[in-house]
PyMOL CGO cylinders between C-alpha atoms (Angstrom):
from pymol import cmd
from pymol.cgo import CYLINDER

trace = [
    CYLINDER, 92.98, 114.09, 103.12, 91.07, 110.71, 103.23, 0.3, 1, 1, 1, 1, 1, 1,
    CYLINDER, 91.07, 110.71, 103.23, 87.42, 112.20, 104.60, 0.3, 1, 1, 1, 1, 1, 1,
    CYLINDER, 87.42, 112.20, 104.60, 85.44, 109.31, 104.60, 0.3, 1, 1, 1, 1, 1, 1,
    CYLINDER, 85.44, 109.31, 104.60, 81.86, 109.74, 103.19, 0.3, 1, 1, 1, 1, 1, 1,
    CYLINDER, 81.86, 109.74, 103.19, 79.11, 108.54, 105.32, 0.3, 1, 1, 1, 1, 1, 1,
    CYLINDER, 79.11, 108.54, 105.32, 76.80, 106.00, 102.83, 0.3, 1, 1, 1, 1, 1, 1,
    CYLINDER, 76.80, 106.00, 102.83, 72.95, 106.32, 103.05, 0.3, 1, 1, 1, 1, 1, 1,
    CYLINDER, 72.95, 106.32, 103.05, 71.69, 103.30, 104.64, 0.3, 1, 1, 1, 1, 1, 1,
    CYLINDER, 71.69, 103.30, 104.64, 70.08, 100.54, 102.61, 0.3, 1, 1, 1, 1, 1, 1,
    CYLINDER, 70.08, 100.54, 102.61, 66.30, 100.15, 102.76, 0.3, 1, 1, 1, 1, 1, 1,
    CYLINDER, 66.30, 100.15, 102.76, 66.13, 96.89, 104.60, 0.3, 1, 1, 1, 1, 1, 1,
    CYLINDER, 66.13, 96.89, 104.60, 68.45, 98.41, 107.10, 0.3, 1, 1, 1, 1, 1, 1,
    CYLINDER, 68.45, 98.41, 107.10, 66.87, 99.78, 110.39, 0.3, 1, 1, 1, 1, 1, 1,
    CYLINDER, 66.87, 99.78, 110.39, 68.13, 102.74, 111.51, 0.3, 1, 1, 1, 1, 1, 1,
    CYLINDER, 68.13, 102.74, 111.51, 66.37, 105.24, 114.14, 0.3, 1, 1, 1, 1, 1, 1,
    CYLINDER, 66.37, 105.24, 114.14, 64.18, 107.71, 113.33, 0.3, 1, 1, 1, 1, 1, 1,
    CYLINDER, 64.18, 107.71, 113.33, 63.32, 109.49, 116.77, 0.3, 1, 1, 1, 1, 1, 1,
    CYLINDER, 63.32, 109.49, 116.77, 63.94, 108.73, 120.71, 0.3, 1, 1, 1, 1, 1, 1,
    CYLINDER, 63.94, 108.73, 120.71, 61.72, 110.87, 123.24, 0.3, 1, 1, 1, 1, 1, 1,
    CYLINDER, 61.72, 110.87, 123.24, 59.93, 110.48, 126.62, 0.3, 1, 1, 1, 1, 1, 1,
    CYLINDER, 59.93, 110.48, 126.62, 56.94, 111.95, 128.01, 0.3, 1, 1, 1, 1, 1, 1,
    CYLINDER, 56.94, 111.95, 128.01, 57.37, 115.71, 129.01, 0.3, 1, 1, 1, 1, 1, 1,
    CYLINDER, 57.37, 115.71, 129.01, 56.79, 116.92, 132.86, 0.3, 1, 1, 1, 1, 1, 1,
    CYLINDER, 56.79, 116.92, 132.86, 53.86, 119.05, 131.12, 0.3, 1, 1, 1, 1, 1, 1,
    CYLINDER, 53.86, 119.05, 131.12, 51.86, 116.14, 129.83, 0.3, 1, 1, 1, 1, 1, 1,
    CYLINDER, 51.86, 116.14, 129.83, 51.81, 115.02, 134.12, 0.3, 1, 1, 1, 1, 1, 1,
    CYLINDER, 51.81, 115.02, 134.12, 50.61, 118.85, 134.51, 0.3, 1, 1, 1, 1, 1, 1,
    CYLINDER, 50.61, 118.85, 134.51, 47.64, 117.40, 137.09, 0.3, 1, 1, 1, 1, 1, 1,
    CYLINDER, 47.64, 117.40, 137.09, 49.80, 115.04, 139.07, 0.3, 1, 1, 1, 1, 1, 1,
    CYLINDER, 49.80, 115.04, 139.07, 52.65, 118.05, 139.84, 0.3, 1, 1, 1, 1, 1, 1,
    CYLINDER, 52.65, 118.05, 139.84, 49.74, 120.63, 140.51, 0.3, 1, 1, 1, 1, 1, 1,
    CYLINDER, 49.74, 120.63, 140.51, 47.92, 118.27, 143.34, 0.3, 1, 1, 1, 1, 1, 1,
    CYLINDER, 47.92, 118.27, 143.34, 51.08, 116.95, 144.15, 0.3, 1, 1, 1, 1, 1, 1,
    CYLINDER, 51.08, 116.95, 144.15, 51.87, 120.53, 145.43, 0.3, 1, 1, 1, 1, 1, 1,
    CYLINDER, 51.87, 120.53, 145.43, 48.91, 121.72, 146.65, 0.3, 1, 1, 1, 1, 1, 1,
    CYLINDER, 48.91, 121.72, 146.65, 48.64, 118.33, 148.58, 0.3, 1, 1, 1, 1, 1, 1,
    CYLINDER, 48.64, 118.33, 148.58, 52.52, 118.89, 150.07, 0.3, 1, 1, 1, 1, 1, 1,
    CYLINDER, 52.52, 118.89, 150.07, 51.98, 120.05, 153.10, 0.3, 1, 1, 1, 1, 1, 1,
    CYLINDER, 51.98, 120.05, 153.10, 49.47, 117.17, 153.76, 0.3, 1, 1, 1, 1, 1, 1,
    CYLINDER, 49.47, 117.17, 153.76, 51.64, 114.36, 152.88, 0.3, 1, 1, 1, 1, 1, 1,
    CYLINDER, 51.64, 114.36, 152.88, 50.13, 112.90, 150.04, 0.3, 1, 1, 1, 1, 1, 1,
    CYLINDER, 50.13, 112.90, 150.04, 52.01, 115.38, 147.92, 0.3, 1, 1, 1, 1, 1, 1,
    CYLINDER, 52.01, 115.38, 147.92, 55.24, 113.69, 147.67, 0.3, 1, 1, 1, 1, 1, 1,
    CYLINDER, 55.24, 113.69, 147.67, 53.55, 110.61, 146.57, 0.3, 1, 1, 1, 1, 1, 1,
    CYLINDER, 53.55, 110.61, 146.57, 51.91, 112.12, 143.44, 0.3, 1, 1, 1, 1, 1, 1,
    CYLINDER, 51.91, 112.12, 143.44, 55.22, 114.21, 142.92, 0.3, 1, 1, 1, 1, 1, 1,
    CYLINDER, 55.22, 114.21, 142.92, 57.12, 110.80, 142.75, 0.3, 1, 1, 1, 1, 1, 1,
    CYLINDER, 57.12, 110.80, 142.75, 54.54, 109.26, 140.73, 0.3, 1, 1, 1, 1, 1, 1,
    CYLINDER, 54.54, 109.26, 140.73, 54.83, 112.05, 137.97, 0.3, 1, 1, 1, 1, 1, 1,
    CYLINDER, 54.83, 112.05, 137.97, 58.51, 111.67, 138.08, 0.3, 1, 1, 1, 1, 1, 1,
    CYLINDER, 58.51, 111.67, 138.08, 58.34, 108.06, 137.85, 0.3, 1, 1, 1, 1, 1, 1,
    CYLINDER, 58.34, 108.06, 137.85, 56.28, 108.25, 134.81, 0.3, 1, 1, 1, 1, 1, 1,
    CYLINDER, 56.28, 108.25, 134.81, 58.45, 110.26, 133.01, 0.3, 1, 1, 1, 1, 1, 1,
    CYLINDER, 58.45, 110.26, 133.01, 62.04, 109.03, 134.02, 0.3, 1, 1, 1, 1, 1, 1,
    CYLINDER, 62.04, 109.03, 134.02, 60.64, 105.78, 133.33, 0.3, 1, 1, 1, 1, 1, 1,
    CYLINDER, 60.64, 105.78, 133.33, 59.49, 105.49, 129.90, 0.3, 1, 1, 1, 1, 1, 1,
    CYLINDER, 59.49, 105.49, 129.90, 61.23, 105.59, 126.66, 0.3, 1, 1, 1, 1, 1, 1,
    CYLINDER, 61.23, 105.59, 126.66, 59.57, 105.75, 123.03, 0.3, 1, 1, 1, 1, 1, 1,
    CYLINDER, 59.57, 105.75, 123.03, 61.38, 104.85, 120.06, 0.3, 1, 1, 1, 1, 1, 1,
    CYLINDER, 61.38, 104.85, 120.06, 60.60, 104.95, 116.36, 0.3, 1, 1, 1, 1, 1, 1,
    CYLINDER, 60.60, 104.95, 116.36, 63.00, 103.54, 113.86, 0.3, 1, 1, 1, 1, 1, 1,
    CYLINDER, 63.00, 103.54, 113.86, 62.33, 102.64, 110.07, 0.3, 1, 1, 1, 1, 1, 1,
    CYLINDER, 62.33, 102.64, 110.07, 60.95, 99.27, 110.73, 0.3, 1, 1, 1, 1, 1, 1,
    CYLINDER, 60.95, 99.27, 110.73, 59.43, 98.97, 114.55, 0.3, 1, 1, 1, 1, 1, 1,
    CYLINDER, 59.43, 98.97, 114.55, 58.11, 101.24, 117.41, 0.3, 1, 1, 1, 1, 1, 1,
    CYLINDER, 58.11, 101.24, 117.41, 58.92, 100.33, 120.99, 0.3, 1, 1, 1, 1, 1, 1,
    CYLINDER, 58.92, 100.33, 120.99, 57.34, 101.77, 124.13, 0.3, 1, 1, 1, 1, 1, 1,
    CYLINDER, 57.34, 101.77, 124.13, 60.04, 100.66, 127.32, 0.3, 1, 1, 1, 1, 1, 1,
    CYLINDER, 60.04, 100.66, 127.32, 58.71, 101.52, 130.81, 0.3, 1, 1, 1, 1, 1, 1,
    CYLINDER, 58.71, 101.52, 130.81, 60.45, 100.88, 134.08, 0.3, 1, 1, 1, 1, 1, 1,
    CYLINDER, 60.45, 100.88, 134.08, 63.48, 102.10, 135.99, 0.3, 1, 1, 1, 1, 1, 1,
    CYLINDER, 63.48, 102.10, 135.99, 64.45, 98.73, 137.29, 0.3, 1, 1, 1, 1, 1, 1,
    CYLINDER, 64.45, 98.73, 137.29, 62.37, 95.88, 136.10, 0.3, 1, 1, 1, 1, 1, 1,
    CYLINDER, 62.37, 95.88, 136.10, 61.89, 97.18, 132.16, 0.3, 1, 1, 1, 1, 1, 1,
    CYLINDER, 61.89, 97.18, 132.16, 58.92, 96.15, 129.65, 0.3, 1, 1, 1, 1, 1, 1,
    CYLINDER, 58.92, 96.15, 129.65, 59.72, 96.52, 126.40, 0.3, 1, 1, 1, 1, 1, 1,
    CYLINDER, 59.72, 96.52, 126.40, 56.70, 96.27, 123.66, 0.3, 1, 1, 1, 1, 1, 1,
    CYLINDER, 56.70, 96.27, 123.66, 57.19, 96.76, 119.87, 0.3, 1, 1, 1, 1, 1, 1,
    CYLINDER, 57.19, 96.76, 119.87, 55.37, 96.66, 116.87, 0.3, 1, 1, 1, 1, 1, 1,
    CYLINDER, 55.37, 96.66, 116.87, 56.44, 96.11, 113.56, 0.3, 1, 1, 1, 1, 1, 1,
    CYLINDER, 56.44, 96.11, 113.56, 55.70, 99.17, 111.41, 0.3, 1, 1, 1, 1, 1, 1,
    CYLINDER, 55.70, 99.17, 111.41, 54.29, 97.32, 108.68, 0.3, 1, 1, 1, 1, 1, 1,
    CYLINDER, 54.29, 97.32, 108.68, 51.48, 95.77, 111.04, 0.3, 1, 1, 1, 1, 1, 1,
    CYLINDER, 51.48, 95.77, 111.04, 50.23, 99.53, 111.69, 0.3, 1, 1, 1, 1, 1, 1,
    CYLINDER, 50.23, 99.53, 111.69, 46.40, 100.05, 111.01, 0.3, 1, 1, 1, 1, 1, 1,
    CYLINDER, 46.40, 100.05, 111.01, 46.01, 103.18, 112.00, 0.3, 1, 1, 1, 1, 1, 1,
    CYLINDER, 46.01, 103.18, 112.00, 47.64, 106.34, 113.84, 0.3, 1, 1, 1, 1, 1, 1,
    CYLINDER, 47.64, 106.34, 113.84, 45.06, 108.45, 116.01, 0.3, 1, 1, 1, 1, 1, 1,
    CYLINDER, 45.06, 108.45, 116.01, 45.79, 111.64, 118.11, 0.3, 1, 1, 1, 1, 1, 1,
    CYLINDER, 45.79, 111.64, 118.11, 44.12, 112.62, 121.40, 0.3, 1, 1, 1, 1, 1, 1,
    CYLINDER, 44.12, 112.62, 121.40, 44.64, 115.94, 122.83, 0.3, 1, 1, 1, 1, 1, 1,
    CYLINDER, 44.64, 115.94, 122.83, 42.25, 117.66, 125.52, 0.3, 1, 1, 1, 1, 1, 1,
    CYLINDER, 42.25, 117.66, 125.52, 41.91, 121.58, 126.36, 0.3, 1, 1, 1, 1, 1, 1,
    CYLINDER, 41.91, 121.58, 126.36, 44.83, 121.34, 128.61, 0.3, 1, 1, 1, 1, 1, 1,
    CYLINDER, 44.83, 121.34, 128.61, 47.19, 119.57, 126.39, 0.3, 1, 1, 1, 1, 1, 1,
    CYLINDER, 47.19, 119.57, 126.39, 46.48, 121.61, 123.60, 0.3, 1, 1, 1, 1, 1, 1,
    CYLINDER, 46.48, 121.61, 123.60, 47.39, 124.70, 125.98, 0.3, 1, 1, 1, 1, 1, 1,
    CYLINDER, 47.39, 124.70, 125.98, 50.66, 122.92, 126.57, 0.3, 1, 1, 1, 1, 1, 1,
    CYLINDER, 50.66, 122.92, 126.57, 51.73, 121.65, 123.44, 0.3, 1, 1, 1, 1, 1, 1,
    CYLINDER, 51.73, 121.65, 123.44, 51.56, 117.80, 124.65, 0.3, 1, 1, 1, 1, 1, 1,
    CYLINDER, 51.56, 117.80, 124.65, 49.23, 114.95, 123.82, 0.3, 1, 1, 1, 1, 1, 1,
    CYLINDER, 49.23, 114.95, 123.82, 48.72, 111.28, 123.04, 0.3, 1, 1, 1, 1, 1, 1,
    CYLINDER, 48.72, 111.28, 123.04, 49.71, 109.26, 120.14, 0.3, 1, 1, 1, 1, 1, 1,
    CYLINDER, 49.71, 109.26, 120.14, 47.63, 106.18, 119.50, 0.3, 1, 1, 1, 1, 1, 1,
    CYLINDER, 47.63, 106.18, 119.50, 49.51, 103.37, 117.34, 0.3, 1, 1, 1, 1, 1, 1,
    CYLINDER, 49.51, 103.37, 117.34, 46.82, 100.61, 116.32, 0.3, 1, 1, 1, 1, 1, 1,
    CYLINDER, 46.82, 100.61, 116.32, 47.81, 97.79, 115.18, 0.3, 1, 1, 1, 1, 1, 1,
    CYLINDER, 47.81, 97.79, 115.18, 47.19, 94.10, 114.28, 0.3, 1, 1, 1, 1, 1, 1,
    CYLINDER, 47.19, 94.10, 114.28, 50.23, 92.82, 116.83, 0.3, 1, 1, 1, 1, 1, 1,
    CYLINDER, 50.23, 92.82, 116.83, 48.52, 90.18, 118.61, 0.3, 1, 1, 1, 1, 1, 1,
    CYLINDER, 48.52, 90.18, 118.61, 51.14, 91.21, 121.91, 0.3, 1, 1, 1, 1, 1, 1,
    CYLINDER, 51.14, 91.21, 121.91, 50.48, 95.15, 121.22, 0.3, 1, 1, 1, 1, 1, 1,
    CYLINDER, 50.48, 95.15, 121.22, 47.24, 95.77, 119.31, 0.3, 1, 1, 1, 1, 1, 1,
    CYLINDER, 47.24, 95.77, 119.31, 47.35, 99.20, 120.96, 0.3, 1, 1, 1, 1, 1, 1,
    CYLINDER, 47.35, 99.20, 120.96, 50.04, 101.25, 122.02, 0.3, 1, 1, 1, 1, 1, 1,
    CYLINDER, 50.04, 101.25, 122.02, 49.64, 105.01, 123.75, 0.3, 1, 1, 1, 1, 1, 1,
    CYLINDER, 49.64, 105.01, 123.75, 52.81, 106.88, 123.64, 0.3, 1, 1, 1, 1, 1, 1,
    CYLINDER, 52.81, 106.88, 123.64, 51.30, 109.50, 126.35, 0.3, 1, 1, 1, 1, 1, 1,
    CYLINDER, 51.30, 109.50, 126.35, 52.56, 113.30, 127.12, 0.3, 1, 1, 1, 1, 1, 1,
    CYLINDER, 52.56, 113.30, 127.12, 54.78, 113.82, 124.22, 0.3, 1, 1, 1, 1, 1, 1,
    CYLINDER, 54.78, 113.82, 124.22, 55.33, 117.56, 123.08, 0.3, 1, 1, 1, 1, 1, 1,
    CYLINDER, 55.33, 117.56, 123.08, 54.42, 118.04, 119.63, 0.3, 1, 1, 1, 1, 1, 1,
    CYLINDER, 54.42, 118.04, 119.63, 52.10, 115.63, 119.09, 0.3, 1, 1, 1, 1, 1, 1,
    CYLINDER, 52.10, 115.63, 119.09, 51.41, 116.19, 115.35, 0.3, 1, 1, 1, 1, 1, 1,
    CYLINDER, 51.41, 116.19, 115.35, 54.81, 115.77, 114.12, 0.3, 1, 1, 1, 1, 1, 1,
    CYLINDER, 54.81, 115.77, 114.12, 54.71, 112.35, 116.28, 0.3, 1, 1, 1, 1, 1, 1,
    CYLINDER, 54.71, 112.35, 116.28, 51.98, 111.35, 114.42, 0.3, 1, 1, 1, 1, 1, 1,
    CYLINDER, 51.98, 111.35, 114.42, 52.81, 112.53, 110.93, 0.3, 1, 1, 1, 1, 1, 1,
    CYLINDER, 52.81, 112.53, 110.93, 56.40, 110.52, 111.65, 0.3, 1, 1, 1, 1, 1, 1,
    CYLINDER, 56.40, 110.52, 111.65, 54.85, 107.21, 112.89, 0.3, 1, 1, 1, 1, 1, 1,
    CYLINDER, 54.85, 107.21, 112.89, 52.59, 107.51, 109.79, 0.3, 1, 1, 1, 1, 1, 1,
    CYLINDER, 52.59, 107.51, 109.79, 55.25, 108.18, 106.97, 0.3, 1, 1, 1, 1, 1, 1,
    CYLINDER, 55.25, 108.18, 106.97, 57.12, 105.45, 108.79, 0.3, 1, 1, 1, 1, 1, 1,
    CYLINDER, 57.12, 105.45, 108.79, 54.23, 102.60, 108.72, 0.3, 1, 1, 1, 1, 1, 1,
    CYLINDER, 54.23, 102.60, 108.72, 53.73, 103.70, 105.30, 0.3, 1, 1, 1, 1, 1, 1,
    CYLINDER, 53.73, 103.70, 105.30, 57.17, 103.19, 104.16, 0.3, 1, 1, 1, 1, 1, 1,
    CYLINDER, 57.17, 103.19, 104.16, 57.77, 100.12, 105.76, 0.3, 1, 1, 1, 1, 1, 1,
    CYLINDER, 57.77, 100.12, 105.76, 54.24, 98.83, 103.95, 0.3, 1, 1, 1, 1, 1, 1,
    CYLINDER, 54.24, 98.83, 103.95, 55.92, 100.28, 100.78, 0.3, 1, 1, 1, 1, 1, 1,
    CYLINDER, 55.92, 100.28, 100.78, 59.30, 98.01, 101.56, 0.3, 1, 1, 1, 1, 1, 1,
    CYLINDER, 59.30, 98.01, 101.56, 57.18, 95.26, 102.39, 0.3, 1, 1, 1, 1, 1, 1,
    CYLINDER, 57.18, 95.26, 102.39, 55.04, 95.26, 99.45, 0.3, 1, 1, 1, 1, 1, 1,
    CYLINDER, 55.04, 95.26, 99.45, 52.04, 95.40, 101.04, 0.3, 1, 1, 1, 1, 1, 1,
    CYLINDER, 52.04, 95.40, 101.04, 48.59, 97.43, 100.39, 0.3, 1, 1, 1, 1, 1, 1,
    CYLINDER, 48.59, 97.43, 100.39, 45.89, 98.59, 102.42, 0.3, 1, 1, 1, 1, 1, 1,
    CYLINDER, 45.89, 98.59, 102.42, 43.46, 96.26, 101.17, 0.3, 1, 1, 1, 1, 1, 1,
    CYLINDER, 43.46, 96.26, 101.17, 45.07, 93.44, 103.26, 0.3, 1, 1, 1, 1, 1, 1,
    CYLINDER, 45.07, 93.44, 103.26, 44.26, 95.00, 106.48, 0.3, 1, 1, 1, 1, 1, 1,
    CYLINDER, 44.26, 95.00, 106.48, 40.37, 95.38, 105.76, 0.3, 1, 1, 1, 1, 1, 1,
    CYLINDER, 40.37, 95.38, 105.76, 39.68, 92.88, 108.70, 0.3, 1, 1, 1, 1, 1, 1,
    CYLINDER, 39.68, 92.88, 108.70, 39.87, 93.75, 112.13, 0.3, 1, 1, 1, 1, 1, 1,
]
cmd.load_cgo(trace, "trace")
């Protein structure tokens, strides 16, 4: 019986820490008017546009970088380094609070990505609380402190 035991991964490794997309419910506006406004016409554009939204875009946090991919086709694929994180914010309205989605806010001193919105994911908290331990770790690995992000 030679079971092979799986080895945790070394610190400087990157491995993934969560893959999502944005829930229909954060798009909750655009699929409401989209079928009220069905029967007009303009529905099916707003129903395709929700869709596109969320069939479109991919977030991904692993132990050293976030990305944000949109696109079906033509794909743009930003990314921050976890260790260049300033700050993590959370935006949720009435609505989204009702449904259980929001928007993360990733700040950051990326020149390419100083701000990235990872919009209509469910559970917003734990996104937040897992981009944060994550920064914070890779600052940790890095050696780094909070002093040396003072400017802005």
């Amino acid at each position: 019986m030679n079971e092979t035991i799986p080895r945790p991964p070394a610190p400087s490794e990157e491995y993934p820490i969560f893959e999502r997309k944005p829930a229909y419910r954060g798009r909750l506006g655009l699929l409401v008017w989209g079928v009220l406004l069905l029967p007009v016409g303009i529905g099916l554009f707003l129903l395709l546009r929700a869709w596109y939204l969320v069939a479109s875009t991919r977030y991904r946090l692993t132990t050293q970088r976030l990305f944000v991919q949109t696109g079906l086709i033509a794909k743009n694929l930003e990314e921050v380094e976890l260790f260049r994180v300033k700050d993590v914010a959370l935006s949720q309205g009435v609505f989204d609070r009702m449904l259980g989605t929001g928007t993360v806010v990733v700040l950051s001193t990326d020149d390419t990505a100083p701000r990235l919105e990872l919009a209509g994911v469910l559970d917003p908290m734990a996104v937040k609380e897992a981009v944060r331990g994550a920064f914070r770790a890779a600052r940790q690995r890095e050696g780094m402190r909070m002093a040396e992000f003072i400017p802005s």
